[in-house]
C-alpha positions in Angstrom: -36.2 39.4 -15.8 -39.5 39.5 -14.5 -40.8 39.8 -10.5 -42.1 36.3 -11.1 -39.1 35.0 -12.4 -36.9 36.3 -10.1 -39.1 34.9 -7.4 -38.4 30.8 -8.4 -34.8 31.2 -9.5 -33.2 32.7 -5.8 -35.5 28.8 -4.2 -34.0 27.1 -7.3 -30.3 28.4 -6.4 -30.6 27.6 -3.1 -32.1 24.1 -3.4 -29.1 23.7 -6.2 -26.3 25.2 -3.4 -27.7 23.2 -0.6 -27.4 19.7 -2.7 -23.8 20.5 -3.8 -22.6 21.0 -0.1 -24.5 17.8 0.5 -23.0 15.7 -2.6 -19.6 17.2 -1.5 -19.4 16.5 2.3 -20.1 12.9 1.6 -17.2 12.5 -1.0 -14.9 14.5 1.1 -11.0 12.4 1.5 -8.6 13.5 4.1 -5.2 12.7 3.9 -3.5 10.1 5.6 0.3 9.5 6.5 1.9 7.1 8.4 5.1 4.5 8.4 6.1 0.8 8.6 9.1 -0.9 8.1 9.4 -4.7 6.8 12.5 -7.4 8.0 12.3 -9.8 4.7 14.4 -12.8 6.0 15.9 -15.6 3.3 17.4 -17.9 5.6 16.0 -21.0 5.4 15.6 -20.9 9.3 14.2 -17.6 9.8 12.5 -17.6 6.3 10.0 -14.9 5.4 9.7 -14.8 1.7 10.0 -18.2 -0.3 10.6 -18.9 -3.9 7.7 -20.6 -5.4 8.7 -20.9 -9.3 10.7 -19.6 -11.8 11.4 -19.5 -15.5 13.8 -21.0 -17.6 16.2 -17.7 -17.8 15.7 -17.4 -13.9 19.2 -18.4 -13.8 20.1 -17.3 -17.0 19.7 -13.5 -16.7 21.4 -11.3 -13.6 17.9 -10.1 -13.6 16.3 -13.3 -12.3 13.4 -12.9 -14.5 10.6 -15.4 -13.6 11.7 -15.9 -9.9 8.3 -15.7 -8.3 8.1 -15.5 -4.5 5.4 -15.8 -1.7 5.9 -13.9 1.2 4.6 -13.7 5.1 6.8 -10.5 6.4 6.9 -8.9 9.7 5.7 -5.3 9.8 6.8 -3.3 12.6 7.0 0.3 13.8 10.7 1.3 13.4 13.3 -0.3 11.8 14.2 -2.5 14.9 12.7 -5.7 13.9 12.2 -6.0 18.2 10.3 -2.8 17.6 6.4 -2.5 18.1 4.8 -5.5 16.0 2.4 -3.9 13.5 1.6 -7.3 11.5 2.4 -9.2 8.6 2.8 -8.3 4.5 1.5 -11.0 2.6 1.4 -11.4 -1.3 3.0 -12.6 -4.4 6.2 -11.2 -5.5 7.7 -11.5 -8.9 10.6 -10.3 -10.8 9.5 -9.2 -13.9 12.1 -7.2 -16.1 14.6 -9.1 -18.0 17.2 -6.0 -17.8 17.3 -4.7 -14.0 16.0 -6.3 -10.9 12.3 -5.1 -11.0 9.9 -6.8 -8.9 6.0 -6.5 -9.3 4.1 -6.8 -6.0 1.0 -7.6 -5.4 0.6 -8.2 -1.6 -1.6 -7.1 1.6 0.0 -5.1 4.4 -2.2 -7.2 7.6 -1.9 -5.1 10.7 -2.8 -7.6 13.7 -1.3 -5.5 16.5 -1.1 -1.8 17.3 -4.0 0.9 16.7 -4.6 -0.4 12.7 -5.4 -3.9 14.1 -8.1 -5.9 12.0 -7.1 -3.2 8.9 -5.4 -4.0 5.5 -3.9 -2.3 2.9 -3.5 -3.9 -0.6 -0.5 -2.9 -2.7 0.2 -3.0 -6.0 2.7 -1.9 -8.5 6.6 -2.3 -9.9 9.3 -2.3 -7.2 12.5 -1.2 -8.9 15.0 -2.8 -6.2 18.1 -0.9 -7.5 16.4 2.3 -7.3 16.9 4.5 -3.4 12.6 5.0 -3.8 10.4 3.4 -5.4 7.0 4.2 -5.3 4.1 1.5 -5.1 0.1 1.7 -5.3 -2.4 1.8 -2.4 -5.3 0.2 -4.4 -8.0 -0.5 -1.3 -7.9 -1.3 2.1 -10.0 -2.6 5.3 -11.3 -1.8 8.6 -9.3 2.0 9.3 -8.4 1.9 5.3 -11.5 1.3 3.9 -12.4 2.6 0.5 -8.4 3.6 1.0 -6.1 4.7 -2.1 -2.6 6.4 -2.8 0.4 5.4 -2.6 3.3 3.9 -0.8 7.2 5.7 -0.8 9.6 2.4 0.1 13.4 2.6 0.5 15.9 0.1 1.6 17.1 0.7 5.2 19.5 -2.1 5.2 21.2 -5.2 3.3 23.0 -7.4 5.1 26.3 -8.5 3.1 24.9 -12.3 2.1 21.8 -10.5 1.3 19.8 -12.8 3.2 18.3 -10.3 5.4 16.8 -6.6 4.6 15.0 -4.0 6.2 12.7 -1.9 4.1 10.6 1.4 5.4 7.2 2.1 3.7 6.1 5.7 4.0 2.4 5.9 3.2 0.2 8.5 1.7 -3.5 7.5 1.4 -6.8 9.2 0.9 -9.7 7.7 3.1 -13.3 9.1 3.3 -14.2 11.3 5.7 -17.9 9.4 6.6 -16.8 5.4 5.4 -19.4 3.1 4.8 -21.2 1.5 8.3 -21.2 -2.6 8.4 -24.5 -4.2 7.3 
């Protein structure tokens, strides 16, 4: 290699070596990990999650295939439902597998209160109730979760006997941008 040569490939490295640090400080994720717990309530008093349709082997199968619900739950910070109010999960719920109860959620987690308020997550994924974790996906989020994605450990805390009430912990992972996007 010539003098010449030599002389416009160390500028052309460096240009190269400055633009990757660029490109990748901009992309850069950190990691995220927090918890929530949900109260799902199906007494008709204190109701938080409502059947909204079902199919014909709703009744049929032990499974209740078809049984879709809405749902407006409280999210809070321990498993104490008069612990710290985080806000509300909101969504559609469905049971989906003819064989096991399997739900498929596709809900928001809206925090109103605490230090996430204004924020969203949006979940999505299969919800396999019989199973001690399931595992659910963090597909976007708002405010502190924007551009958010990962996923979401949940576990059943506690049944009550009639089954009417249950307490469910969500242990989140998620991977949020180091520089997020200013407002317009």
């Amino acid at each position: 290699m010539n003098t010449s040569s030599a002389k416009l490939l160390f500028p052309a490295l460096f240009i190269v070596a400055f633009l990757t640090t660029i490109v990748s400080v901009e992309s850069a994720d950190y990691m995220k990990r927090f918890r929530f717990y949900l109260h799902d309530d199906f007494r008709v008093e204190n109701a938080t999650v409502w059947p909204v349709a079902h199919s014909d082997l709703t009744n049929v199968l032990p499974s209740q295939f078809g049984l879709t619900l809405v749902t407006d739950t409280p999210i809070t910070a321990t498993a104490d439902k008069d612990s710290e109010y985080f806000g509300q999960m909101q969504g559609l719920v469905q049971y989906s597998d003819k064989k096991k109860s399997v739900i498929t959620v596709c809900v928001n987690a809206v925090f109103s209160g605490g230090k996430y308020n204004g924020s969203s997550l949006s979940l999505v994924g299969k919800n396999a109730l019989g199973d001690e974790k399931r595992e659910m996906s963090v597909v976007a989020g708002t405010g502190a979760f924007r551009f958010a994605r990962g996923y979401i450990i949940s576990r059943t805390i506690s049944l009550s006997e009639d089954q009417n009430h249950a307490v469910y912990e969500y242990d989140a992972t998620l991977l949020l941008p180091l520089f997020p996007a200013e407002d317009n």
